[in-house]
C-alpha positions as CSV (number, residue, x, y, z in Angstrom):
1,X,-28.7,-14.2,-16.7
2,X,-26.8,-14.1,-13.6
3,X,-23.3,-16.2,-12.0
4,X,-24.4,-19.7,-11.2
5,X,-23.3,-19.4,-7.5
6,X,-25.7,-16.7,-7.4
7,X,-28.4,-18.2,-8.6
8,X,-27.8,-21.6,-6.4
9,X,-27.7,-19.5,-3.4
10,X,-31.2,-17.9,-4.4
11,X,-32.5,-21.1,-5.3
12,X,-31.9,-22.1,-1.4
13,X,-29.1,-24.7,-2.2
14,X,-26.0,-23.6,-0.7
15,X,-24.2,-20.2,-0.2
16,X,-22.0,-18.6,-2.8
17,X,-18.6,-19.7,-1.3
18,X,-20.6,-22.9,-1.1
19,X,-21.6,-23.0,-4.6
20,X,-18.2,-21.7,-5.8
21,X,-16.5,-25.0,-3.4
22,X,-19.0,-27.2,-5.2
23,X,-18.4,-25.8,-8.6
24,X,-14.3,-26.8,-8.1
25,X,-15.2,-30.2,-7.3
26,X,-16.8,-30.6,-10.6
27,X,-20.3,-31.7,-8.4
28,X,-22.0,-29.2,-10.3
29,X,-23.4,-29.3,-14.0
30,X,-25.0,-26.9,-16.4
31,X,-27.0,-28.7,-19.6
32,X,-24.8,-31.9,-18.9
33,X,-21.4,-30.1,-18.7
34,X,-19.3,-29.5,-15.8
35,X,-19.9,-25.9,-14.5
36,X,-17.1,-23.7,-15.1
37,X,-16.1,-20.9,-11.9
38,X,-17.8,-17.5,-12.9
39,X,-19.7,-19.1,-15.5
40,X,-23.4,-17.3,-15.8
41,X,-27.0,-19.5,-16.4
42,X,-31.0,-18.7,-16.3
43,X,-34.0,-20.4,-15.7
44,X,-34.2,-22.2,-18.9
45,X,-30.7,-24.2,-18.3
46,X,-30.9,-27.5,-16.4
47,X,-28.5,-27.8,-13.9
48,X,-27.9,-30.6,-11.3
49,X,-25.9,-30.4,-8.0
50,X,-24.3,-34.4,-6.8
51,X,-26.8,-35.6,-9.4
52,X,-30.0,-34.0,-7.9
53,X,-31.8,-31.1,-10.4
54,X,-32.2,-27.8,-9.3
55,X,-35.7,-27.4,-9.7
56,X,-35.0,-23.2,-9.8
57,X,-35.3,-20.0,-7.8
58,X,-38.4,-19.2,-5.6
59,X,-40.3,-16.9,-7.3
60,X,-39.9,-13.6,-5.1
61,X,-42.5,-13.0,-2.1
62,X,-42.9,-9.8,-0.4
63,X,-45.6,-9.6,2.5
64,X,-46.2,-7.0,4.8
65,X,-46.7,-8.1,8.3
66,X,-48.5,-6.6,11.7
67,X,-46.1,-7.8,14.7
68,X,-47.4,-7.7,17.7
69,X,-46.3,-7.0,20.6
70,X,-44.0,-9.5,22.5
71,X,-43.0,-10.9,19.3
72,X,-38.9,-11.1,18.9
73,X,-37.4,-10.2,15.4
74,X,-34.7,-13.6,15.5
75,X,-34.8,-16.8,13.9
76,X,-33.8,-18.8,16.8
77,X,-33.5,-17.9,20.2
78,X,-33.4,-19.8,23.6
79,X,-34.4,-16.6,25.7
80,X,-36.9,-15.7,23.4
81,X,-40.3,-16.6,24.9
82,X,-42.1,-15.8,21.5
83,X,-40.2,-15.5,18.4
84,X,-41.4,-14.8,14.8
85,X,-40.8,-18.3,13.8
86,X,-43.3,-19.2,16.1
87,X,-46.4,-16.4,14.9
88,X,-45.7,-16.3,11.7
89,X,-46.2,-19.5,9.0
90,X,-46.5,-19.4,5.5
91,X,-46.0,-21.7,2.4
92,X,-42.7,-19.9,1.0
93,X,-39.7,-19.2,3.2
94,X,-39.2,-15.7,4.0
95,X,-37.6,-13.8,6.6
96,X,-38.0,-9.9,8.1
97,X,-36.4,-7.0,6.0
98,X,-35.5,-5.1,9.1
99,X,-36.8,-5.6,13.0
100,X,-39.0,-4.6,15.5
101,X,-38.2,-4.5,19.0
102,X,-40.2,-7.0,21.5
103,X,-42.1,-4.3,23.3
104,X,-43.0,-2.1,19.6
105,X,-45.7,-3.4,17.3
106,X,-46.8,-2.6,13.4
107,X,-45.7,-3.0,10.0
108,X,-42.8,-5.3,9.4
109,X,-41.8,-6.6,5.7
110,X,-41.1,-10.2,5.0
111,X,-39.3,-11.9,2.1
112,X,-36.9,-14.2,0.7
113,X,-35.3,-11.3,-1.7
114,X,-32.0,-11.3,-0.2
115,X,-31.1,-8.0,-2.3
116,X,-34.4,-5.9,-1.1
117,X,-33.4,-7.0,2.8
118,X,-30.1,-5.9,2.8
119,X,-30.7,-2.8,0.8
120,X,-33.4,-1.9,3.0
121,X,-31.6,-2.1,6.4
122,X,-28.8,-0.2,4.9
123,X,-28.6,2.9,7.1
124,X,-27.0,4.5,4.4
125,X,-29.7,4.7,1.8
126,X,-31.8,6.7,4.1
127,X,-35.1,4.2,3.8
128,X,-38.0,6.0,5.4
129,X,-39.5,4.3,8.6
130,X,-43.1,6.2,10.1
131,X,-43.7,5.3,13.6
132,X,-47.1,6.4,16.3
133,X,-45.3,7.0,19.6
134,X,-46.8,7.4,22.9
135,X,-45.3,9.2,25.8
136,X,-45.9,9.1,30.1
137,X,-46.3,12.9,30.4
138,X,-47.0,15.6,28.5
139,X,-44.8,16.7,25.6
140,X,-43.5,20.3,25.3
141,X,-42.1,21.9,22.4
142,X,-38.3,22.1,23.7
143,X,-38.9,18.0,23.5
144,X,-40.4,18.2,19.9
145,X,-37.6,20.2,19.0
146,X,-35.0,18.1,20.3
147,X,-36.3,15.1,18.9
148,X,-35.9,16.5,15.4
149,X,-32.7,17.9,15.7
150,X,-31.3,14.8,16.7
151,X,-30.3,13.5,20.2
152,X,-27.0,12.2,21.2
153,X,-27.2,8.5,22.6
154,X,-24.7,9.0,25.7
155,X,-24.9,5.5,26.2
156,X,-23.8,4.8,22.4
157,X,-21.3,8.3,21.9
158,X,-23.5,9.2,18.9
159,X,-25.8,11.6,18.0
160,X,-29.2,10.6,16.0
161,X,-29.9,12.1,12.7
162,X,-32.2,14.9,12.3
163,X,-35.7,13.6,11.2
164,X,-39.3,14.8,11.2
165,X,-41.4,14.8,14.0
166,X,-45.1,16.4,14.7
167,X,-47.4,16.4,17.5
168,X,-50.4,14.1,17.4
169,X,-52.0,14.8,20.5
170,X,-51.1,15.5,24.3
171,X,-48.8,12.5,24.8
172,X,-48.5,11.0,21.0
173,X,-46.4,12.1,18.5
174,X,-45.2,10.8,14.6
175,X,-41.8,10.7,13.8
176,X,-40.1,9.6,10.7
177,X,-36.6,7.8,11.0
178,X,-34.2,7.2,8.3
179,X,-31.6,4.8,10.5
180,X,-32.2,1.5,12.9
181,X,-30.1,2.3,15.8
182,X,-31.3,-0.4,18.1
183,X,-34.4,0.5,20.5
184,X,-33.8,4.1,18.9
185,X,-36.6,6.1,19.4
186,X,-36.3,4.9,23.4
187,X,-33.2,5.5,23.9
188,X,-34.2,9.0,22.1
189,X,-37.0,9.9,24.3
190,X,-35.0,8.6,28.0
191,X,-32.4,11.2,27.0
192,X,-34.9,13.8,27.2
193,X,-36.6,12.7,30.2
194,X,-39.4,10.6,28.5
195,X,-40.6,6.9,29.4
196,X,-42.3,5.1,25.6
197,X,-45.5,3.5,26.6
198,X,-45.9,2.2,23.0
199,X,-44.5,2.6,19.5
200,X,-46.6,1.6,16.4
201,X,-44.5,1.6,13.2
202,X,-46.9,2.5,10.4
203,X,-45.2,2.9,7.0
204,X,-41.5,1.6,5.7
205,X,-41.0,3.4,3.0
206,X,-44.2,3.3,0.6
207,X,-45.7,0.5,2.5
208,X,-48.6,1.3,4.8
209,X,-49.6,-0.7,7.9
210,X,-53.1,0.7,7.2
211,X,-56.2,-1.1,9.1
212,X,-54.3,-4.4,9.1
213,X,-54.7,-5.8,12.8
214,X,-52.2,-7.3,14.7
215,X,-50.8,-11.1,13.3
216,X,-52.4,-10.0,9.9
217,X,-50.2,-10.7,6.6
218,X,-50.7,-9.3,3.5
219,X,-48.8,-9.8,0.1
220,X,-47.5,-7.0,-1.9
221,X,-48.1,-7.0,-5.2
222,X,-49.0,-4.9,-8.3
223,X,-48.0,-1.2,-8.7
224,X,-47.3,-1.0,-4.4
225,X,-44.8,-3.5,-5.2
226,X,-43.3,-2.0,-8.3
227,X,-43.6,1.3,-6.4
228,X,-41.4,-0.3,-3.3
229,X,-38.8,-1.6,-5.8
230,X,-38.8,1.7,-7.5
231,X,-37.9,3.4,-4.2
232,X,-35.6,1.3,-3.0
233,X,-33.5,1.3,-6.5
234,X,-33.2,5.4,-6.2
235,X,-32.2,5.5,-2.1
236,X,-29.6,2.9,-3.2
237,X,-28.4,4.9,-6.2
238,X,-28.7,8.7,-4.1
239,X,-26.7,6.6,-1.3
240,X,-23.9,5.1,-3.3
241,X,-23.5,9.1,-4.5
242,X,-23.6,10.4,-1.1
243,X,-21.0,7.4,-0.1
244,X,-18.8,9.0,-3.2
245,X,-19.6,12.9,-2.4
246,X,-17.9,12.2,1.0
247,X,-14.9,10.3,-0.3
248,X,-13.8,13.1,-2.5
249,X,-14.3,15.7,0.4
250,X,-11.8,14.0,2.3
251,X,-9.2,13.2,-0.3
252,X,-9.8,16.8,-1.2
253,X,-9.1,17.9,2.3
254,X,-6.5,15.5,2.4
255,X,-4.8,17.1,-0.6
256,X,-4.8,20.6,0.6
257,X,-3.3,19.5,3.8
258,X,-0.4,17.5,2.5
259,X,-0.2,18.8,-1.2
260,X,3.4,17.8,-1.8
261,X,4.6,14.2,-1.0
262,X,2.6,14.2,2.4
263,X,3.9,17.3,3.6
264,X,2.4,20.3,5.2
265,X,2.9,23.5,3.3
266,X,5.5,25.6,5.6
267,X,5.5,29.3,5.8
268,X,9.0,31.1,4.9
269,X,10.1,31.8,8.2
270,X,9.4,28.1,9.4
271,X,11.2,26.6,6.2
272,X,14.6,28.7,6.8
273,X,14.5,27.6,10.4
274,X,13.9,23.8,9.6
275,X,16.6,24.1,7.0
276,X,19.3,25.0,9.1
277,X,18.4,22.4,11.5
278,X,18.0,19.4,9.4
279,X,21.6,18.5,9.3
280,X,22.1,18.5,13.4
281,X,18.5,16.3,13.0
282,X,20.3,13.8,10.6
283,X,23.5,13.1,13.0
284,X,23.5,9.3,13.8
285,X,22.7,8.5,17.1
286,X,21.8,5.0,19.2
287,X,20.3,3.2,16.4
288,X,18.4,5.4,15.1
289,X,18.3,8.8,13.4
290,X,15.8,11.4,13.7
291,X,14.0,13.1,10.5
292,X,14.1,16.5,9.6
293,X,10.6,17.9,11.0
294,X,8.1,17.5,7.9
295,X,5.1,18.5,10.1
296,X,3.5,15.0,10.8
297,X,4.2,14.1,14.5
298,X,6.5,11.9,16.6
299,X,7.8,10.5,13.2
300,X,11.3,8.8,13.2
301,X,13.3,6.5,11.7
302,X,13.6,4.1,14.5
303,X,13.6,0.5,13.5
304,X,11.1,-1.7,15.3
C-alpha cells in the first residue's frame, strides 16, 4: 500500500500537492468514502476523482533506447530542431532517465518510474555511465592520465571526479563516469587540449547498448531488469551512507573546533591576556558594546 496522493500522481492524474488540494476539497473518494489527508490505498480499492474512476497506475515500462545523433534530450523546445518527442513513440508514456547531449549518441533509458529517474540522475549515488570517445589527434599518456585523475572545469570552478579511463586505439578511448556534469567529457577533453569528434555512450549502469542501431528501442525485462533495480537500490543505500559519513565528519570537526559553547579552545597565555581585557572590552560606548574576544571574528553586539 502506499499514500493516495502518491499513488494519484503515479497513476498520471495530478501531482501530489495536486492530489493533497483535491483530497481537502472532499473531490476525492476511496470505496465510496471521502478520502482522508495521509490516508494510504492499493490497487484493489476503487477510488474516483470529481466522479470520474481511477482506472489505476501504469504498470512500470523500462526501455532502453539508441539516440542518435542530433536528437535533443527535452520535452518541448522551440530551438530544438529535433527533439525526442519527435523520434521516439510508443504506446505507454515514458520519459528519459538521464540525457544525452545533441551531438553524443547511444544508450539512453526510458520510463515512466518516476523513482528509478530521479535515483538514477542522482550524482550522488555514483551510477555508472560507459561511453566510446573519439579524439582529433593522437592521445598521449599525460592525457590518459589526466583524464582519470579528474580535470578541473575552469569554466565551471570544479574539478571532475576521478574515473576509469583506457586506451582503445590511437584516437579512441573508454571512460567510465559516475556524475552528469553537462557536456562533461567535452568540456574534459578541451581542457587538455583535445577537440571530441564523437561520444558513444554504451552501458548505464548494467544496461548494455549492445548491437542495437541507432532509433532502435528495446524493453527491459526479466533478470536485466531485476538486476538494474538491484543496483540502483544498493548505489542509493551506499550514497545515503556516504551523505551521513560526511555529516558526521563535519560536526566532528566542528566540535573539536568550538568544543565549549562555540568557543575556540585558548591557550594559557592567550586566556590571562583576554581576561584582563574583557572589562575595558565591555565599557559602553555609541550604541553599542564590544564582546570580549571569543575567537570568532568581527563579532559585536551592535544592534541592526
Amino acid at each position: 500500500m502506499e499514500r493516495l496522493n502518491k499513488y494519484l500522481s503515479e497513476a498520471g492524474i495530478c501531482s501530489r500537492r495536486e492530489a493533497d488540494r483535491l483530497i481537502e476539497e472532499g473531490k476525492v473518494l476511496v470505496n465510496g468514502k471521502a478520502a482522508e489527508t495521509g490516508m494510504k490505498v492499493d490497487d484493489s480499492d476503487k477510488i474516483t476523482v470529481d466522479g470520474k474512476a481511477v482506472a489505476g497506475k501504469e504498470k512500470k515500462v523500462v526501455l532502453a533506447y539508441y539516440k542518435p545523433v542530433g536528437v535533443v534530450c527535452t520535452e518541448r523546445d522551440r530551438h530544438a530542431q529535433v527533439t525526442i518527442r519527435d523520434v521516439f513513440d510508443y504506446p505507454v508514456r515514458v520519459t528519459y532517465a538521464g540525457r544525452l547531449d545533441k551531438d553524443s549518441e547511444g544508450l539512453l533509458l526510458m520510463t515512466n518510474d518516476g523513482d528509478l529517474i530521479n535515483n538514477l540522475m542522482r550524482a550522488a549515488n555514483f551510477h555508472e555511465k560507459e561511453y566510446l570517445v573519439r579524439v582529433n589527434k593522437p592521445m598521449s599518456r599525460e592525457f590518459l592520465k589526466k583524464m582519470s585523475e579528474g580535470v578541473l572545469l575552469k569554466e565551471l570552478k570544479v574539478k571532475t571526479r576521478a574515473c576509469f579511463v583506457k586506451e582503445e586505439g590511437k584516437f579512441v578511448f573508454r571512460i567510465i563516469l559516475t556524475q552528469g556534469i553537462n557536456r562533461q567529457i567535452r568540456r574534459m577533453c578541451k581542457e587538455l587540449g583535445y577537440e571530441v569528434v564523437s561520444i558513444r555512450r554504451v552501458r548505464v549502469a548494467n544496461i548494455l547498448l549492445g548491437e542495437m542501431q541507432p532509433g532502435e528501442v528495446r524493453p527491459i525485462m526479466g533478470d536485466e531488469r531485476k538486476a538494474l533495480y538491484d543496483h540502483v537500490a544498493q548505489n542509493v543505500s551506499r550514497g545515503i551512507a556516504n551523505q551521513n559519513r560526511q555529516k558526521n565528519k563535519s560536526a566532528q570537526k566542528q566540535a573539536e573546533q568550538f568544543p565549549k559553547g562555540g568557543q575556540k579552545p585558548q591557550g594559557k597565555g592567550e586566556q590571562s591576556q583576554r581576561s584582563s581585557k574583557g572589562k575595558q572590552d565591555l565599557k559602553p560606548q555609541a550604541g553599542y558594546y564590544k564582546r570580549p574576544v571569543t575567537g570568532q571574528k568581527g563579532r559585536t553586539g551592535r544592534h541592526e
